[in-house]
C-alpha positions, 0 to 999 in steps of 0.5 A: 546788704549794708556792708561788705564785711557781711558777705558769706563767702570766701576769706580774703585778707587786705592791709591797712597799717605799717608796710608791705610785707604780706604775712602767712595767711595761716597766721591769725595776724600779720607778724609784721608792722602790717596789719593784715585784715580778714573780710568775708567776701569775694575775691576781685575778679580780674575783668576791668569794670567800667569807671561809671559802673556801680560798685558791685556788693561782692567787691572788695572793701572800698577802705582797704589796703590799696586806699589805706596806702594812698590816705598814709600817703597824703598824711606823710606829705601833709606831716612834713608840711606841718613840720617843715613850716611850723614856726614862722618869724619875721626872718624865716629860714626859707623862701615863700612859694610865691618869692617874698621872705614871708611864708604866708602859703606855707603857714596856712599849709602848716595849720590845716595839715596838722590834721595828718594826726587824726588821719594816722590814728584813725587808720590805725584804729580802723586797721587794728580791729579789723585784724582782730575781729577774729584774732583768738590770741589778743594779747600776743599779736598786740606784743607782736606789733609791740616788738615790730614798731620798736625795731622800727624806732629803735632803728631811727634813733640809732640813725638820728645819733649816729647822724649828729655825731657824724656831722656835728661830733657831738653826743646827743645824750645827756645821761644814761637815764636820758638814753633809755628813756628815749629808747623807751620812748619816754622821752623825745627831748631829740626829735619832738615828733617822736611823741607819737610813736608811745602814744601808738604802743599805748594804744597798741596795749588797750586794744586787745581789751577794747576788742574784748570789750567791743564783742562783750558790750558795743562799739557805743558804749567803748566810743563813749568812753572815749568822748569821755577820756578825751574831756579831761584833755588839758586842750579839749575846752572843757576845763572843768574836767581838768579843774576836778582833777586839779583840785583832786591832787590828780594833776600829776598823775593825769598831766605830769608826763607826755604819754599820758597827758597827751593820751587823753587827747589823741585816743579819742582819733584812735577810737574814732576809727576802731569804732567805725570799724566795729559799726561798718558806717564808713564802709556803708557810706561809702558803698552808698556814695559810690553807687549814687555817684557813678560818674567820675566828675561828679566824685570829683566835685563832691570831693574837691569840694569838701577837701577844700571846706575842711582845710579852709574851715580847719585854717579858720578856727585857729582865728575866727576873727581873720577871713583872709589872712593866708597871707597876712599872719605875720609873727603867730605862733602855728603850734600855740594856735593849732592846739585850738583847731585840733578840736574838731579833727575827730569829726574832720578826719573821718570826713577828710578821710571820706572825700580821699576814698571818693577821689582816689576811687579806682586810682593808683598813685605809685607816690602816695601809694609808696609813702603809705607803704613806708610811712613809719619809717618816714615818720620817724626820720623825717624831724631830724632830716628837717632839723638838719636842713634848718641848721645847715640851708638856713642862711641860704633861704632855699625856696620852700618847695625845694626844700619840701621836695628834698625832705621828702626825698631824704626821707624815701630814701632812708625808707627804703633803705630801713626796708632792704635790710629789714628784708634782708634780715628776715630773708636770712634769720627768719625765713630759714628757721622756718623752712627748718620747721616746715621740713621738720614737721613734714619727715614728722609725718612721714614717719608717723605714716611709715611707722603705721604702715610697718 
C-alpha cells in the first residue's frame, strides 16, 4: 500500500484550512471556513504508540488537521516577521535583537520568511481537494467558502476603519467607488496584505473545474498548465512570455489590475499543493521517512537540517554575490529583492513543508496550533496592527522582539474575539433554525407513520 488515503475502511474526516468549527458530518463539506476532508481509513485508537515505533498504515493522514494548524502556525509567525521588518533604513523604526540601530537579523528573518505565501496556498490547495474529492455539489461549496471568508474580511476592514477613525479621526475612504472596491477586495490601497485574500476567492471560483478536470484528465496535465500560467508572470524570469503578451496588446488585460497580475504567480503555490493532494506524493514520503526514521533524533537532524538550508539558500538567491551579509545589507530594499527569491518557493514550500511534518511529528504545540486555527483572522488584521504601531512607537525604537511579540499578541487577541462572536452568532441565528428543521422533519415522520398505522 502507497498512501493512507487508499485504505478500504471506515470515513473519517480531518481539517486543513481556516478555523475550528468542526462541520455536520452529514455535510459533503464544511459550511465554514474550514475545510473538512474525507479519507478512507481507520480511526486512531486511543492506545499510545511508542515515540520510535513505525508509523502503522491504518493511522491517520500524517497531513492532517493537527499538522496543518501547526504548518499555519509557524506561517503566521513568519508572516508578521515578513511585515514587521520589511523595509529597512539607515534610521530604522526599531531596535536590532542584538542592540545596534541597524536590523541586520531581522532583515534576513524578513527575506526567508516570505515564504509564508507558498506555505498558505499550498495548504489551501492540499485541503481544497481533498474536501472535494467526493463533493458531488462543486459549485455550491465553492460559493459556500466564497460567502465564509468574505464574512471574515469584511469583519476586519470594519475593524481597520473604525480603528483609524477612533485613534486618528480621520476616514480612510476616499470615494464611494474606493469603498466598495476594498469591500470587494479589489482594491487594498488600506492595508496592502489584503492582496491575498481576492487572490484566495479567485482560486476558491477555478477549484470546482479543477477537480472536475483532475477526475476527467490528470493531476499532470492540470500541474502543467499551471507551470504555464506561472511563465507569463511579470517576476517569473521569463520575459519572452510577458514580451508576447506585450506586443499582443494584451498587457492590460493580463497585468493592468493586482488580481489578475498577481494570479499568474501565486496559482501555481495553490496547484502545487492541489496536485500533490490528487497524486498522494507527499503523503507516501512522508509514510516512507516516517518508517525509515523511527528515531526521534534522527527526524530531528534531518529536519533542522533542511530548515536551515532552505532559509539560508532562500537569503542567498536574493543576492548570490553576498556570502555573509546577515548583518551587512545596510539600505536594500527586502520587497524589490525577495520578488526574485520567490521564484523557487514552489519547489521550497513543499520541501519546507516536509521538514515541519518530520519535526512536528507526534508533537502538539498549543501556540502554533492556536495560530493555525485562527489564522485568517490573523492574517487579515495583523498589517493594520503593524501600521499602527510604526506610527505610534516609531520614535521610541522599541526592541524588535518586543514589538513582534505584541503584534502578535494584538493580533490573537483580535482572533479570538472575531471567533466568540462568530460563535455566538451562529449559536443563536444558525443552530435554532436547525433544530426547527430537525423537529420538523421528525413530527413529519411521525405523522406519516401514525397516518399509515390508522
Amino acid at each position: 500500500m502507497k498512501s493512507s488515503h487508499r485504505i478500504e475502511s471506515e470515513d473519517y474526516r480531518y481539517c486543513i484550512l481556516f478555523d475550528e468549527k468542526i462541520a455536520d458530518k452529514r455535510l459533503p463539506v464544511a459550511p465554514d471556513l474550514l475545510t473538512c476532508i474525507t479519507v478512507p481509513g481507520k480511526r486512531k485508537t486511543d492506545k499510545k504508540t511508542p515515540e520510535s515505533a513505525p508509523v502503522s498504515e491504518t493511522s491517520q493522514p500524517l497531513f492532517g488537521r493537527e499538522q496543518a494548524h501547526l504548518i499555519k502556525g509557524m506561517a503566521i509567525i513568519m508572516l508578521i516577521l515578513h511585515h514587521l521588518f520589511l523595509f529597512p533604513s539607515t534610521n530604522p523604526w526599531f531596535t536590532s535583537i542584538v542592540g545596534t540601530r541597524w536590523g541586520g537579523v531581522e532583515f534576513f528573518l524578513s527575506a526567508v520568511s516570505k515564504l509564508c505565501i507558498s506555505l498558505f496556498f499550498f495548504v489551501s490547495g492540499y485541503g481544497l481537494y481533498q474536501a472535494s474529492r467526493r463533493d458531488t455539489k462543486l459549485l455550491q461549496s465553492a460559493l459556500r467558502r466564497i460567502v465564509n471568508i468574505y464574512c471574515v474580511y469584511t469583519t476586519a476592514v470594519i475593524a481597520t476603519v473604525l480603528i483609524f477613525l477612533l485613534l486618528d479621526g480621520s476616514l480612510v475612504f476616499l470615494s464611494v467607488r474606493h469603498t466598495v472596491e476594498t469591500f470587494l477586495g479589489i482594491n487594498v490601497a488600506i492595508n496592502g496584505s489584503w492582496w491575498f485574500f481576492i487572490i484566495y476567492v479567485e482560486l476558491l471560483l477555478l477549484t470546482p473545474a479543477a477537480v472536475l478536470f483532475v477526475r476527467k484528465f490528470s493531476w499532470k496535465l492540470l500541474f502543467t498548465i499551471s507551470i504555464l500560467l506561472y511563465l507569463f508572470a511579470l517576476e517569473s524570469g521569463f520575459p519572452f512570455f510577458s514580451s508576447v503578451v506585450e506586443h499582443a496588446g494584451l498587457s492590460s488585460v493580463f497585468y493592468g489590475s493586482f488580481p489578475i497580475k498577481l494570479f499568474w504567480y501565486n496559482q501555481l503555490y495553490f496547484f502545487t499543493g492541489f496536485c500533490m493532494a490528487a497524486s498522494g506524493i507527499l503523503e507516501n514520503i512522508l509514510h516512507k521517512s516516517l518508517t525509515r526514521l523511527r528515531h526521534p533524533m534522527q527526524r530531528y537532524s534531518i529536519a533542522l537540517f533542511l530548515i536551515t538550508a532552505i532559509l539560508f539558500g532562500r537569503y542567498h538567491l536574493i543576492d548570490l554575490g553576498v556570502f555573509a551579509g546577515i548583518l551587512s545589507m545596510e539600505k536594500m530594499n527586502i520587497y524589490e529583492y525577495t520578488r526574485l527569491s520567490s521564484r523557487a518557493d514552489f519547489i521550497l514550500g513543499p520541501l519546507f513543508i516536509y521538514s515541519l511534518l518530520l519535526l512536528f511529528y507526534r508533537h502538539r504545540i498549543p501556540t502554533l496550533r492556536f495560530l493555525g486555527k485562527h489564522s485568517a483572522s490573523i492574517w487579515l488584521i495583523h498589517g493594520t496592527i503593524i501600521s499602527l504601531l510604526m506610527t505610534s512607537f516609531g520614535k521610541w525604537h522599541p526592541w524588535s522582539p518586543l514589538a513582534f511579540a505584541l503584534i502578535l499578541l494584538l493580533s490573537s487577541a483580535y482572533a479570538l474575539l472575531y471567533s466568540s462572536a462568530e460563535r455566538f452568532i451562529w449559536t443563536k441565528t444558525v443552530t435554532p433554525v436547525t433544530d426547527k428543521q430537525q423537529r420538523s422533519r421528525s413530527y413529519s415522520a411521525c405523522s406519516q407513520r401514525l397516518f399509515k398505522v390508522i
